[in-house]
N, C-alpha and C positions, 0 to 999 in steps of 0.2 A: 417423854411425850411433850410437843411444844402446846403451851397454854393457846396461843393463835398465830395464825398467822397476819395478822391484819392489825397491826398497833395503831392506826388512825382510819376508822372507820369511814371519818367522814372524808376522805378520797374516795369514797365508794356510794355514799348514801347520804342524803342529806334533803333535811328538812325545812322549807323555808316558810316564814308568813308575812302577809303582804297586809297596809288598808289602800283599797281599793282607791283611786285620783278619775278615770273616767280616760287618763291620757295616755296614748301608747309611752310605754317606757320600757328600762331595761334593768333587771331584777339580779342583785348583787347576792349571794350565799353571804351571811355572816359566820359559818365555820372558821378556823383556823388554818385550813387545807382549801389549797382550792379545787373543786369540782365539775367538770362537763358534764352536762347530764343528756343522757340519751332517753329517758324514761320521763314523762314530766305527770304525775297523775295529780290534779288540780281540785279542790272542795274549795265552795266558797262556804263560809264557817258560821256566817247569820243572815242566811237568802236561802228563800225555798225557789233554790236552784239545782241543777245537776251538774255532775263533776265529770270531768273531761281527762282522755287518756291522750297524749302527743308522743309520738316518740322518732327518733334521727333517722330508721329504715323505712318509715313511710314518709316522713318529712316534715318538717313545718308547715301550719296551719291547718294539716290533717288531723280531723279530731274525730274519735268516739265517744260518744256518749252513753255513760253508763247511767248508776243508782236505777232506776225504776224504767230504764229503755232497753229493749233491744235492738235502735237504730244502726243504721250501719255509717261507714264514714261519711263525714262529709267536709267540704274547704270555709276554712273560716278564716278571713286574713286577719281578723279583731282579735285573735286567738295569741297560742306563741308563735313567734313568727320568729324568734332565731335563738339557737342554742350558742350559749358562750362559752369561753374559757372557763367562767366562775360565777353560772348562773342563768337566765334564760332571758329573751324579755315576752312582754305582752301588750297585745291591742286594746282597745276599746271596746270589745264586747265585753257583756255582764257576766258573762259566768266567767271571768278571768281578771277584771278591771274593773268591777261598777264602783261609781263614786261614793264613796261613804260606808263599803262592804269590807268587809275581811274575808281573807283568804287563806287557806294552806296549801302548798303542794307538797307531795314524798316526790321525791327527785332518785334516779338511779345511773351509776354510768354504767355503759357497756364499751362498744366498740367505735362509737363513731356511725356512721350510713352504712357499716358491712360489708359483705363480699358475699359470693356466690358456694352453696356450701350442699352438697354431693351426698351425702351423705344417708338421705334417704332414700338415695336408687331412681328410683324414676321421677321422685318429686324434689326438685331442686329449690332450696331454700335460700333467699336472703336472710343471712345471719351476722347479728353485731355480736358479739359475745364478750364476757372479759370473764375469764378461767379461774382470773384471783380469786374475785366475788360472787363468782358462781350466779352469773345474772346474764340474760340474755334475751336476745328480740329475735323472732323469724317471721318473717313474712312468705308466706307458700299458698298455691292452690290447691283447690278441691277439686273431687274428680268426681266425675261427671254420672261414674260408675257407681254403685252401692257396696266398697270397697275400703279397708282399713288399708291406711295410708302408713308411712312411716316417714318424720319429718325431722332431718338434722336441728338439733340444737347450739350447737358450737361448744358448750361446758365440758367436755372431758372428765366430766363427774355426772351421778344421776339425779336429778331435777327431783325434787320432794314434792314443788309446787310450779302446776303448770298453769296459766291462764290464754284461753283461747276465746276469740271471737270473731266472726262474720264482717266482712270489713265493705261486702256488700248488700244486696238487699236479697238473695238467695232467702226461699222460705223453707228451706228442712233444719237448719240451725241458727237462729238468730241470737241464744242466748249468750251469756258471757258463760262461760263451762270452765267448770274446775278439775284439775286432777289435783290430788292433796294424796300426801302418802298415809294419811290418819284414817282414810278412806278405802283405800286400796283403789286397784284398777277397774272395779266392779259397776263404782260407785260414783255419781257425783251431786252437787250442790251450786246454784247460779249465783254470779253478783248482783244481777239485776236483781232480785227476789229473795224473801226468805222463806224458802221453803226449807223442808227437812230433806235430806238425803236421798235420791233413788236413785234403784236399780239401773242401771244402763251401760249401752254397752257402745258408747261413744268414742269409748279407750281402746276399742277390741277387746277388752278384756285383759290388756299389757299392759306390764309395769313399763316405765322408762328405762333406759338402759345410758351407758356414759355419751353417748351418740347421736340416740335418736326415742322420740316418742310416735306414740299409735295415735288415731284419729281417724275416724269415718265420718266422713262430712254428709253421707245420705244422701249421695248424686246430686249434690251441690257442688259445680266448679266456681262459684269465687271466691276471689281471695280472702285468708285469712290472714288475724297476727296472734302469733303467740307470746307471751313471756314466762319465761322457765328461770326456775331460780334452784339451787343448787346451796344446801347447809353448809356453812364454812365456821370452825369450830371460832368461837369468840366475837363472829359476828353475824350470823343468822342461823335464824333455827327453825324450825314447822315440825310438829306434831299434836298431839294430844293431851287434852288432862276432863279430870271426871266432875263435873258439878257437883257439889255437897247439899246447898240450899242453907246452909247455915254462913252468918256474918264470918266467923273463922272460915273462911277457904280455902282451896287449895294454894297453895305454895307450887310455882312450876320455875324449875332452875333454867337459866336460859345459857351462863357463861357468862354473861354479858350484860350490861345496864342497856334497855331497849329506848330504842330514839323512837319507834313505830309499832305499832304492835297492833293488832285484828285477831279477834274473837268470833268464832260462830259455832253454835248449836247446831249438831248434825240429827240429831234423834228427832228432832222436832222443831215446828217452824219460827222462826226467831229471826232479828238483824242481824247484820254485819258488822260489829260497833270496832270503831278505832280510836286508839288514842296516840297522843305522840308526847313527846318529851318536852317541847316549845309552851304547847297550852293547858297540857295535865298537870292538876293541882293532886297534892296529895289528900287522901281521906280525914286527915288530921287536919285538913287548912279550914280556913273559915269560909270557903265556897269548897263544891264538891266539883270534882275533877270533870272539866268537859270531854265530852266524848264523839264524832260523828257518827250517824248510820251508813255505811258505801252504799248500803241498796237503795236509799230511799232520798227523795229532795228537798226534808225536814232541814230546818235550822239544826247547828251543833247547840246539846244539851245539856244541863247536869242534871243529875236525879242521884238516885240511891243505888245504881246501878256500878258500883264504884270499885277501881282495882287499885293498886299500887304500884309501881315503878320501881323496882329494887336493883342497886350496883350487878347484882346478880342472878334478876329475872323480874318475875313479877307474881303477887298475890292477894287473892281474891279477899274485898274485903266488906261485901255485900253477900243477903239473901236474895235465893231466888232470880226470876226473871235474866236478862238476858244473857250476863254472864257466868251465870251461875246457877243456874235452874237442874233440876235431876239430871243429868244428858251427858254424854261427852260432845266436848266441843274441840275445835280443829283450831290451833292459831298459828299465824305468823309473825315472825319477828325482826329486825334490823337493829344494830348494834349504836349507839353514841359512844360507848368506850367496852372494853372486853373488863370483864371481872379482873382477869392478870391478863398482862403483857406478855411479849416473847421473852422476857430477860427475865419471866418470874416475878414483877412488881407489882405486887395489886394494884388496882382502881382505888378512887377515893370511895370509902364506905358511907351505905348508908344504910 
């Protein structure tokens, strides 16, 4: 059985941070590998500001607006304004550039602007995809009808975690909606918001399949986008682990040392806390690990809310509250190196 197939993550994913100049510029990846990113999701990391999703099938300087919005697109030229070979750049607006701010973005590539993808039957999908990484963008309509849709993905594998959202101002779905496989297809939970889990039946009640996902947009035709992400062994994972509420935590094996990783409580209402590999400090260090909330437009914080980043996953090493409270919680993850290589060589240990 091959350990992964992905020995240089960062051809796939890749995390960048910025201090903010106020000047349009153009933003270099310091990885080892160079990367195009079709996916740009933006926090700025000390501004009670909101973080912006860009991506190469709707185009530059389209932006949504997540943390605590359910706005729909809108054109920002201050925004990113062009994807590169090895990196992206950005304008002058404040949630991507202000002077004196810091910033992160999770970067993902896929396809490039995509092509036209059938797959769904009657709802034709713009889809970027890359099969390696199992990551991919659709852009597609809502029908007009009160009607679960079926809408190509491009991955040739099935999508654990889907993110969908309203890319106009349609009022039966505005939120950010999740499908998470920790969930099932019953079930879902918003980025905008931390609520706890409900019933809904937004999925149809379908699991995804290697092809295509379900969607009832509730006689809403505008447009949507989706992104569908697809497990790839040594480099992304999504599933589940249980809160203990005690300092020793749970231990969750990922395969991989996580460059990315997002937390959230499904039982009960809670953030969406992320940490990355660039600005998380270990629990041992003498500051405690910064973390941001996705839902919300708080400054990134430390508290006691604290995990650990291991060659091989990560674990829990606070009581209580967000990460760790009674509850199962749902995360996602992205790879900076796999635990082993294709050739069998472990990662450096930690």
């Amino acid at each position: 059985m091959a350990y992964t197939t992905i020995d240089d993550p960062e051809k796939f994913f890749q995390v960048m941070t910025w201090a903010g100049n106020g000047e349009a510029r153009a933003l270099t990846f310091d990885g080892t590998s160079d990367m195009q990113p079709d996916i740009v999701m933006i926090k700025p990391r000390a501004a009670t500001a909101h973080g912006t999703f860009t991506d190469a099938v709707r185009g530059v300087t389209k932006e949504l607006i997540y943390s605590n919005s359910t706005a729909g697109e809108s054109t920002d030229n201050g925004g990113v304004t062009a994807f590169g070979s090895d990196g992206f750049s950005v304008g002058t607006t404040g949630e991507y550039n202000y002077n004196g701010d810091n910033f992160m973005a999770y970067c993902w590539n896929c396809n490039g602007s995509g092509s036209s993808n059938t797959d769904g039957g009657t709802n034709t999908s713009a889809t970027s995809a890359n099969q390696t990484s199992g990551t991919s963008i659709s852009k597609w309509a809502g029908s007009s009808s009160d009607e679960v849709q079926t809408v190509g993905h491009g991955l040739g594998a099935v999508p654990e975690w889907v993110l969908t959202k309203n890319t106009g101002s349609g009022s039966s779905i505005t939120a950010w909606v999740n499908y998470h496989v920790g969930m099932g297809n019953t079930h879902t939970v918003y980025l905008n918001n931390n609520d706890a889990k409900s019933d809904n039946a937004v999925h149809g009640d379908t699991t995804p399949t290697s092809s295509v996902f379900s969607f009832n947009t509730g006689s809403d035709d505008d447009n949507y986008v989706s992104y569908s992400f697809a497990p790839k062994q040594g480099f992304s994972k999504f599933g589940t682990y249980e809160g203990n509420g005690n300092v020793n935590g749970t231990y969750v094996h990922l395969g991989f040392q996580p460059a990315f990783l997002i937390v959230k409580p499904i039982d009960s209402a809670d953030n969406w806390v992320a940490f990355n590999h660039k600005v998380h400090l270990a629990p041992n260090s003498a500051t405690s690990p910064y973390f941001t909330y996705l839902n919300a437009t708080s400054d990134e914080t430390t508290d006691t809310k604290q995990l650990e980043l291991l060659s091989s996953g990560f674990k829990i090493r606070a009581s209580g509250n967000t990460v760790n409270r009674t509850s199962t919680f749902i995360y996602m993850a992205w790879a900076i190196a796999p635990f082993v290589n294709s050739n069998g060589v472990p990662g450096n240990a930690r």
